[in-house]
N, C-alpha and C positions, 0 to 999 in steps of 0.2 A: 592646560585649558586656556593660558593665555594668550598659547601660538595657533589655537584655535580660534579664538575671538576676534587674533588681527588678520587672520585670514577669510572670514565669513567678511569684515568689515573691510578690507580691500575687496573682494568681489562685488561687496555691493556697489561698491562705490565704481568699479570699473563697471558694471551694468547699471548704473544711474547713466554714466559718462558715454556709454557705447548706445544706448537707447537712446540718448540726446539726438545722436546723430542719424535713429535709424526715424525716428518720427523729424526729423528736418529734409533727410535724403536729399538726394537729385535734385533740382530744379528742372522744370520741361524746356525753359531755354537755355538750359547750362552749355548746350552745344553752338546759340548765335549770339551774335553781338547786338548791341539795342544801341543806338546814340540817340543824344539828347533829351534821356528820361533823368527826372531829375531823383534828387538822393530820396524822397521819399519815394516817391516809384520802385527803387533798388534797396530802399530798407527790406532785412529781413525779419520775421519771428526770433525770438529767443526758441532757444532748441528746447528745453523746458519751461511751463509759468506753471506755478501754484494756482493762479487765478484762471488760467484757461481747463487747468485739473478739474477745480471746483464748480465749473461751472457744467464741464464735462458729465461728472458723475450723478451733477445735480440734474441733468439732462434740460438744462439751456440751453446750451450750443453742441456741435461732434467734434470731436477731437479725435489727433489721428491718434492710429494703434502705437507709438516709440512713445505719444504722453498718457496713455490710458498706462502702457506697462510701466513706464518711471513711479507713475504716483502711486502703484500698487506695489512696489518696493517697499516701501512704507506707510504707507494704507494697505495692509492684506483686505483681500474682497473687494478694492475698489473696482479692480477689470469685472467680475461680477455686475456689480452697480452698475456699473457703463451700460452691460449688455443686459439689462433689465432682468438676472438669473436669480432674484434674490433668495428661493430658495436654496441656492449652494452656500448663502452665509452662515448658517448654524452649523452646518457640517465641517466647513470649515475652519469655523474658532472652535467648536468642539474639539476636531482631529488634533489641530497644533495646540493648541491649549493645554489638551491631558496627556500629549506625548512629552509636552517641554515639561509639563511640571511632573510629572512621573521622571524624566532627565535628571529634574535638581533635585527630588526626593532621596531619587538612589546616589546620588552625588555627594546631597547632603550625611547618607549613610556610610558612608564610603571614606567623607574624609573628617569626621567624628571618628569611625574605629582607628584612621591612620593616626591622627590624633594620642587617642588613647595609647595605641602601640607605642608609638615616639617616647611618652609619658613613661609607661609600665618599663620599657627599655634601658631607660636610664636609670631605674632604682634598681632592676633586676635583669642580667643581660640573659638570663634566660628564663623569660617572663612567657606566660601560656595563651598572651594575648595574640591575636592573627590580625590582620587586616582584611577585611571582607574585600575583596576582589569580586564577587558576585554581584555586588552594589556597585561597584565600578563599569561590570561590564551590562549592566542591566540600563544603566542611565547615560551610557554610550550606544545602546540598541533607539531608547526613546528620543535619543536625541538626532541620531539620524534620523528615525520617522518625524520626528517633527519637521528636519530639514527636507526631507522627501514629498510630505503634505503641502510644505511650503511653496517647493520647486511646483507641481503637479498643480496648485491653486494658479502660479503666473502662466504653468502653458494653457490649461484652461481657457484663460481671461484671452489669450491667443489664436487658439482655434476658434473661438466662440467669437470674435471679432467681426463684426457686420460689415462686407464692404461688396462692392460690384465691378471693383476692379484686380482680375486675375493675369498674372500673378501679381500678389500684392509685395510689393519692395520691402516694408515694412514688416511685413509678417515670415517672410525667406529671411529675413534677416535674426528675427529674433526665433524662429526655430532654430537654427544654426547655434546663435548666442544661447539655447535653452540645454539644447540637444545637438554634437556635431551629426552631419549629413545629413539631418532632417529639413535644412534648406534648400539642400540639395536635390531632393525628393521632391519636395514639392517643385520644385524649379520643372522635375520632367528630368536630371539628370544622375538620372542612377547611376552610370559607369562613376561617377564620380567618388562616389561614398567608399567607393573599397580602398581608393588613391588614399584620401585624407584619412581613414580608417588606420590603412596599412601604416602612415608617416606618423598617426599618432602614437600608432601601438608600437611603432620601432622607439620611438625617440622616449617611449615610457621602459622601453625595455632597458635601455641604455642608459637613464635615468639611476633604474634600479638595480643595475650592475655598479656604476659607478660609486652609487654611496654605497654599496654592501662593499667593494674595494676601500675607499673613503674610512670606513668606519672598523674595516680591519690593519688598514697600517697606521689610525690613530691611534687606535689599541696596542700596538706594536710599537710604536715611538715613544707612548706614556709609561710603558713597563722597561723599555729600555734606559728611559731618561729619572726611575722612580731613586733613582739609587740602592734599591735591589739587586741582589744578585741575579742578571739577567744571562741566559743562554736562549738566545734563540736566535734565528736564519737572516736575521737582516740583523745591520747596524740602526743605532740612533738616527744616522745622518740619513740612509739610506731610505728608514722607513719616512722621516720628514719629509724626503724628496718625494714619494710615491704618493702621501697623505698628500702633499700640494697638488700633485698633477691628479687627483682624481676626484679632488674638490672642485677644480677650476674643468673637468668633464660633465658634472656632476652639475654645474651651475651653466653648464652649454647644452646639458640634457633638459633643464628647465624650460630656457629658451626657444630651443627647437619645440617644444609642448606648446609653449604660449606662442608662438610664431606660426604652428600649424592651421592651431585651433582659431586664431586672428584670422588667418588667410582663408579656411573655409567659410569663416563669417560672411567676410568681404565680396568673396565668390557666388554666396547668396545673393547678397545686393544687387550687384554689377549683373549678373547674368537675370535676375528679375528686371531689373529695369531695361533689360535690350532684349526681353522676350520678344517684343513690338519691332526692333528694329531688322528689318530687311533689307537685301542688298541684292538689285538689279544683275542678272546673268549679263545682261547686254553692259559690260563694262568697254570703254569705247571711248578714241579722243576725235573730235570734230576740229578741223581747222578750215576756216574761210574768211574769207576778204569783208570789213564793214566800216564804216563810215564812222567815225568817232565824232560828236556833237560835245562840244564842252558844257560845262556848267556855265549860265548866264551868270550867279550869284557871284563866282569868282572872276570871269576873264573877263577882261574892260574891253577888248573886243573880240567876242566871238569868232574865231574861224573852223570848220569841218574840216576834217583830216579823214586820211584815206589809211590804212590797218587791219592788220589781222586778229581775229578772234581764235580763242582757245577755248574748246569746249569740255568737260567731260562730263559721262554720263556711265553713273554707277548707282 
């Protein structure tokens, strides 16, 4: 349960972290140069404010969709609020409400009988107590629906996002970040989703071949190292050697996972934001003769010169 809880609380954190960036995006002149604006001119927003949230939801001001979705990370319903659906609030602390506490009910069930077993165990080692495994698997069903009503409340708040500009940067990005290939999708670029599909389902395959290797010659190296009488097919050394090398595959199959799913993210972004961008057939260099006038502000005495111009036209 514990290796659960730091895993829900790194993702949040890595989708507080990656939403920052998708409500900051692009700048529209990220591509020219500007001189002489001064540093407030070139100040930016913070990637998140609490205060720009609150005001959001309060519906004082609009906020883009990377701060509607962060603050509803931890405000569940707040992307609701935004989009004025308040109807979806009761459904939605009802869903997760009675799936997470049905979660800790059967949980709590679960590790009471383990409890008791432990107990009865040690006075009697063949005591008629069991451990309710039904409780275990019942508050492992509710807890992923809880976790599933959860996910399904942020795409929501997602699709239902009010905007007039198609495709929106922010919103390919957090489909992607929600759902892989569904930024994709909406990008208009289906071929794409079987590519990132494919890379993810090999490198989960590969994943799960590795620790099932992994976890058979740790097996194999602790029965050999118990000082028990061991016979069987590998050495001590031989299984430590194979346990190393298919840990460190194993932690390269992770990577690839995270490395994919990162890259389709980004793929969303990048390709919404150069929906708009087109590129001139008549690509083409111009060269001809022009008269160079200098700057008055620099040359103490101006003179014209005579030069060639380079042109291009793409």
């Amino acid at each position: 349960m514990t290796k659960r809880l730091l895993f829900l609380l790194a993702a949040l954190v890595f989708c507080l972290a990656f939403s920052g960036t998708a409500s900051a995006q692009f700048k529209k002149d990220a591509f020219s140069q500007n001189y002489g604006t001064s540093d407030a001119d070139t100040a930016q927003k913070p990637l998140f404010s609490v205060k720009d949230y609150i005001r959001g939801i309060a519906h004082k001001d609009t906020i883009q969709i990377g701060t509607s979705f962060a603050g509803s990370l931890v405000l569940i319903g707040g992307q609701q609020i935004y989009n004025r659906q308040y109807w979806k609030l009761p459904l939605i602390y009802a869903g997760i409400g009675s799936t997470a506490g049905f979660g800790f009910h059967y949980r709590s069930q679960y590790t009471r009988s383990l409890n008791a077993y432990n107990a009865a165990l040690e006075l009697d080692p063949e005591t008629p107590y069991t451990v309710n495994d039904q409780a275990k698997q019942l508050s492992t069903y509710f807890f992923a629906g809880s976790a599933f009503l959860y996910w399904a409340t942020l795409m929501d708040g997602v699709v239902n996002f009010k905007s007039e500009r198609y495709p929106l940067p922010g919103r390919a990005t957090l489909y992607s970040l929600l759902f892989p290939g569904l930024g994709q999708v909406y990008n208009h670029d289906y071929w794409k989703v079987p590519v990132y599909w494919g890379c993810l389902i090999g490198a989960y395959h590969y994943w799960a071949l590795n620790k099932r290797n992994y976890l058979k010659y740790k097996n194999i190296y602790l029965n050999a190292t118990s000082g028990e009488h061991y016979d069987g097919p590998f050495s001590a050394e031989t299984a430590l050697y194979y346990r190393d090398i298919f840990r460190r595959y194993r932690d390269y199959s992770v990577l690839a996972i995270a490395g994919f799913y990162l890259i389709q993210v980004i793929d969303a972004n990048v390709f919404a934001y150069m929906n708009d961008f087109e590129v001139n057939e008549d690509i083409s260099l111009h060269i001809k003769p022009t008269i160079i006038t200098p700057d008055v502000q620099w040359a103490s005495r101006p003179v014209n010169a005579v030069g060639v111009s380079l042109g291009f036209t793409f």
